[in-house]
C-alpha positions in Angstrom: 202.2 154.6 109.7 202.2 152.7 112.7 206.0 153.2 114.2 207.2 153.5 110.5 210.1 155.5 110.9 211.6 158.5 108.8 215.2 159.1 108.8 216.0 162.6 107.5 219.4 163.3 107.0 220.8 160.2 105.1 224.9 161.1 105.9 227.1 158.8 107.8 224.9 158.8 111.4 221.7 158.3 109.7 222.5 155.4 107.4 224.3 154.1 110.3 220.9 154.1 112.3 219.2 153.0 108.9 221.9 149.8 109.1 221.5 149.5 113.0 217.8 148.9 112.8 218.0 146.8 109.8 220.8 144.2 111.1 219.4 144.1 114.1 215.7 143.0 113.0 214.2 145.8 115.0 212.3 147.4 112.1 211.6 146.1 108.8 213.6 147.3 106.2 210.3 148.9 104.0 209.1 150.9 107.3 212.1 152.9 107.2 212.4 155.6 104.9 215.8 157.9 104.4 216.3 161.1 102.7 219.0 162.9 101.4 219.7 165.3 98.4 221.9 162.7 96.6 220.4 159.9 97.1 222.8 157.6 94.6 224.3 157.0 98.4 222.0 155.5 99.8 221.5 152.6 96.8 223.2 150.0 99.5 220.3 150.7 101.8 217.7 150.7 98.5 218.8 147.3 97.8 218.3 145.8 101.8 215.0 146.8 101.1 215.0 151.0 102.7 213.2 153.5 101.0 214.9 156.6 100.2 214.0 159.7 98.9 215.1 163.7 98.3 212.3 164.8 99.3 211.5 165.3 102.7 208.0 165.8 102.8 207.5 162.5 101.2 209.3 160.8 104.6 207.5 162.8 107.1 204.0 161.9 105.3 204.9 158.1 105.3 206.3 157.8 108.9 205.6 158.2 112.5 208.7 158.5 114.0 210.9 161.0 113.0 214.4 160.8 113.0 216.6 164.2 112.4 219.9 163.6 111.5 221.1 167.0 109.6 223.4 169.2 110.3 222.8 171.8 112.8 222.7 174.6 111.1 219.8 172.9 108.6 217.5 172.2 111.3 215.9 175.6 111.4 215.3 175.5 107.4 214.2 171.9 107.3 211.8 172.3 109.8 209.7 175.3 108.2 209.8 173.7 105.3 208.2 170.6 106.9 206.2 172.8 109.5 202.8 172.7 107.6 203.0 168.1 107.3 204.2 168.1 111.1 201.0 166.8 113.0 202.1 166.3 117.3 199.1 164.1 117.4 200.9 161.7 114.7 204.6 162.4 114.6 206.7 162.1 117.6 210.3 163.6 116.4 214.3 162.2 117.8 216.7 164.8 117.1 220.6 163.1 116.8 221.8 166.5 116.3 224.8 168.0 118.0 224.2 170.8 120.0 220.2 171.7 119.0 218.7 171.7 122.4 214.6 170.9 122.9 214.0 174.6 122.9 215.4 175.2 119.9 213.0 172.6 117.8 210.0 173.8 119.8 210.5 177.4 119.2 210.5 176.6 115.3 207.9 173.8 116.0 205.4 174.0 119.1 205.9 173.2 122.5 203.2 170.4 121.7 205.7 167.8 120.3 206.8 165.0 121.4 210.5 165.6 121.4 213.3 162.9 122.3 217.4 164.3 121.6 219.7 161.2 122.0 223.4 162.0 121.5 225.1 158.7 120.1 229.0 158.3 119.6 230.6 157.7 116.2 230.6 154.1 117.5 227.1 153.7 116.5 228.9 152.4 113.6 229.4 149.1 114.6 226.3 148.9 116.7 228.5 149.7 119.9 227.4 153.5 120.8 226.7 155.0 124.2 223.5 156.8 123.6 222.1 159.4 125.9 218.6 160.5 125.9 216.3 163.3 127.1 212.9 163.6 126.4 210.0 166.4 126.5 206.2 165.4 126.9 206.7 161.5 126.2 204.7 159.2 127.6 206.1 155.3 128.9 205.5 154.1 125.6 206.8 156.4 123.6 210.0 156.1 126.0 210.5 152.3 125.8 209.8 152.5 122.3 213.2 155.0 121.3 214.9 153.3 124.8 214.6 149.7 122.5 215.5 151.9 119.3 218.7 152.8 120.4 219.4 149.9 122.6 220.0 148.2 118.9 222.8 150.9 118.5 224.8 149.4 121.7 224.0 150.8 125.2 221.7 153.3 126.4 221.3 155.9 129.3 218.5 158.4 129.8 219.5 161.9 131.3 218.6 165.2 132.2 218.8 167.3 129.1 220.9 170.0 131.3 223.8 166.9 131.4 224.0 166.8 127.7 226.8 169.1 127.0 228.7 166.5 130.1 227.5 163.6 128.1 229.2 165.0 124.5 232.1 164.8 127.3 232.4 162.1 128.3 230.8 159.4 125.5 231.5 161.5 122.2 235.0 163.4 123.1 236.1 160.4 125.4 236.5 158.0 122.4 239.3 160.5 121.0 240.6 160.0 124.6 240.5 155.9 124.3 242.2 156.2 120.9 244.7 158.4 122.4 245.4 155.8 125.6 245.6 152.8 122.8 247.9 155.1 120.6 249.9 155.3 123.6 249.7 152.1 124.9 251.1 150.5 121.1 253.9 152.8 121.1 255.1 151.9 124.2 254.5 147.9 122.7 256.7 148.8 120.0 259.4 149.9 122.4 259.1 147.1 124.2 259.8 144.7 121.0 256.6 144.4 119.4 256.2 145.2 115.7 253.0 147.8 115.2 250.6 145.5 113.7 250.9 143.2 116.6 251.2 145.9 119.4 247.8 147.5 117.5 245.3 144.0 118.0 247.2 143.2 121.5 245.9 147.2 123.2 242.7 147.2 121.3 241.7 143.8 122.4 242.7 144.4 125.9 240.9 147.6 126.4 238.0 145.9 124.9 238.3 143.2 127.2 239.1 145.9 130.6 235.1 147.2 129.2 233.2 144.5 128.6 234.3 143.4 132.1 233.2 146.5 134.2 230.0 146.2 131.9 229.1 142.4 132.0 230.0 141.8 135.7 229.4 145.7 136.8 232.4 146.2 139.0 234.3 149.1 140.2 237.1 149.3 137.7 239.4 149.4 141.0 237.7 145.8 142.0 239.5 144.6 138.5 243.1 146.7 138.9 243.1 144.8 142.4 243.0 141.2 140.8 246.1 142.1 138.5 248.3 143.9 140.7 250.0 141.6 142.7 252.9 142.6 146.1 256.0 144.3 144.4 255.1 143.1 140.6 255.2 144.8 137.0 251.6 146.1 137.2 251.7 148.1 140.5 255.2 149.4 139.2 254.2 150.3 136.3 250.3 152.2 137.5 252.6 153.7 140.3 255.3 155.5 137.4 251.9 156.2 135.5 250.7 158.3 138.8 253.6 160.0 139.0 253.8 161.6 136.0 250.0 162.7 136.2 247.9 160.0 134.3 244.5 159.8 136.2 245.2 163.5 136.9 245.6 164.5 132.8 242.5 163.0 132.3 240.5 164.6 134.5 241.5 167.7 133.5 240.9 166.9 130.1 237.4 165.8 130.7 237.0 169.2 132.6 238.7 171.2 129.7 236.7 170.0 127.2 233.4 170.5 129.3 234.3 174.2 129.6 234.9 174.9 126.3 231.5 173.7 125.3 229.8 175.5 128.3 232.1 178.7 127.3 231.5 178.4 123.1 228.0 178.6 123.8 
């Protein structure tokens, strides 16, 4: 059982963990075991070598990490159901789920758990997510152990849990706001005389480029603005006009709109 690891909930997020873990040779593909109700989905993962399964009880007995990556409004169901083959001194449990907070899972569970939420972004796709993690009642181990799980996801941060409604911010609702700067940014190609295919792989690569810069060298993004924008040239012009009309000052109102409807939904 010895960090075996259950996946239950076998939709797009957990067979992207499934293929995560796999690719990246952090777990072998027979300690991993993934349910779901129709599991004729999950015959790409069979086939790597993943076991899969309907029934959850089956997982939870063959694993000792336990991944939950339902649908909110399962949780409460799933977890009575598994309540009685749920030992804290053999299961340590990751919820991936949107919006269920530690409290919620202990007041269905026990407070005796070791609990871990980590919210990833749909990036976790491609192995390129920004995960953020809390934890209740987890020792070092335990903490390096699901720090290294999701390091094989992309990158990884660990937070207060109180940050994690900022965090759906900022690394899950600010990837609709990168989309939306590229969209922009390949129209404005297009006007400019590029055709759309072009104008698509030239904005996408760049902004790919601007990130893996501020993460590889860990500069102030201002540092890199600086060594493009040279005395009276097309940059400065053109981050100027954007100013004017409001760009850095859109954005952070959309971060802080977003933030307040989650705080105000709740």
């Amino acid at each position: 059982m010895k960090d075996k690891i259950a996946i239950i909930g076998g939709g797009n997020l957990g067979s992207a963990i499934a293929e995560g873990l796999i690719s990246s040779k952090f777990a072998k593909p027979q300690h991993i075991i993934i349910t779901k109700r129709n599991i004729s989905t999950l015959r790409s993962l069979e086939e790597r070598g993943v076991m899969i399964t309907n029934d959850n009880a089956e997982a939870i007995r063959y694993a000792k990490w336990i991944i939950l990556a339902v649908k909110p409004f399962q949780v409460k169901d799933i977890l009575l159901q598994l309540k009685s083959d749920l030992d804290p001194l053999q299961h340590q449990i990751v919820s991936v789920m949107t919006g269920v907070w530690i409290k919620d899972i202990q007041e269905i569970l026990t407070t005796e758990f070791t609990l871990f939420r980590a919210m990833p972004n749909t990036a976790i796709a491609i192995q390129q997510s920004i995960t953020c993690i809390c934890s209740h009642g987890a020792n070092d181990e335990q903490t390096q152990f699901v720090g290294e799980l999701f390091n094989q996801l992309g990158k990884v941060v660990f937070i207060e849990e109180k940050l994690m409604d900022a965090a759906t911010v900022l690394g899950a609702c600010g990837t609709a706001y990168a989309m939306r700067y590229i969209r922009a940014n390949i129209q404005g190609g297009i006007e400019i005389g590029f055709d759309a295919k072009t104008a698509s792989l030239i904005a996408a690569q760049t902004v790919k480029g601007a990130a893996e810069l501020l993460l590889t060298k860990h500069t102030h993004p201002e540092q890199e603005i600086d060594k493009v924008t040279t005395p009276k040239g097309c940059t400065i012009a053109g981050l100027n006009e954007m100013e004017h009309q409001g760009f850095s000052s859109s954005l952070i109102k959309g971060v802080v709109t977003s933030y307040k409807k989650i705080i105000n939904d709740m």
